[in-house]
C-alpha positions in Angstrom: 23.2 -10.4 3.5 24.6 -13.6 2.5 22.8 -15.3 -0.2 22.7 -18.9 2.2 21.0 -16.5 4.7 18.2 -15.3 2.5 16.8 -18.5 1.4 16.8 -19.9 4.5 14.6 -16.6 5.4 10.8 -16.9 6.1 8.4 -14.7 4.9 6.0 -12.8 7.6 2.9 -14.6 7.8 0.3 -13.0 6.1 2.5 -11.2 3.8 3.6 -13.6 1.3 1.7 -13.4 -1.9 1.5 -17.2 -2.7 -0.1 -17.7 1.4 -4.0 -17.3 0.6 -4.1 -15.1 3.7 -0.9 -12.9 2.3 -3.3 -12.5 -0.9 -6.7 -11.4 1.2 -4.4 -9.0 3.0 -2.5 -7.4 -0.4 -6.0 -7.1 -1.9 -7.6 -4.9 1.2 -4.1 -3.2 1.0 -5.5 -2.2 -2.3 -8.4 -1.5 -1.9 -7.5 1.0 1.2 -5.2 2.8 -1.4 -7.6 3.4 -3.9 -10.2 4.8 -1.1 -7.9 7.1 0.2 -7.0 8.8 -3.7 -7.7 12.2 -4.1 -9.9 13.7 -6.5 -8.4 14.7 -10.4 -11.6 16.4 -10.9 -9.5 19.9 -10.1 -6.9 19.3 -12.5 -9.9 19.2 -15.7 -8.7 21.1 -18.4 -5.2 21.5 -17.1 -2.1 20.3 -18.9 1.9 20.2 -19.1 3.6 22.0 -21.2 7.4 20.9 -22.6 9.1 22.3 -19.8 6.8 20.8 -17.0 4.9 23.9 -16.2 1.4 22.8 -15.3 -1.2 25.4 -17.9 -4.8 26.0 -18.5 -6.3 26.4 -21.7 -5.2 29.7 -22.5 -1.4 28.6 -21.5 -1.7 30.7 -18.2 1.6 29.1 -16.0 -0.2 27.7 -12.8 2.4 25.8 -11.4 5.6 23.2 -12.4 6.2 19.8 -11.7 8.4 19.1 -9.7 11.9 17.0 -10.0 
């Protein structure tokens, strides 16, 4: 797109973040996300190795990370 076109572009309204309403929307945006996070509570005590296999304590492969 031509950079004449672009500035000449208006935002949605209610989606740009300087419009107060853009702002109220953005923050309930946010707070939906973190509501809908999952819980880490089954990855306790779990960690990744060099190669990006996912181990317990005892170094017991559970899984790999993906790429």
């Amino acid at each position: 797109m031509p950079a004449w076109r672009r500035e000449h572009r208006r935002p949605h309204p209610g989606r740009d973040p300087r419009d107060p309403r853009g702002r109220e929307h953005l923050e309930a945006l946010k707070e939906q996300a973190e509501q809908n996070l999952p819980s880490t509570s089954i990855r306790e005590g779990l960690s990744i190795n060099k190669m990006g296999n996912v181990v317990d304590r005892m170094g017991n492969h559970l899984g790999h990370i993906g790429r």
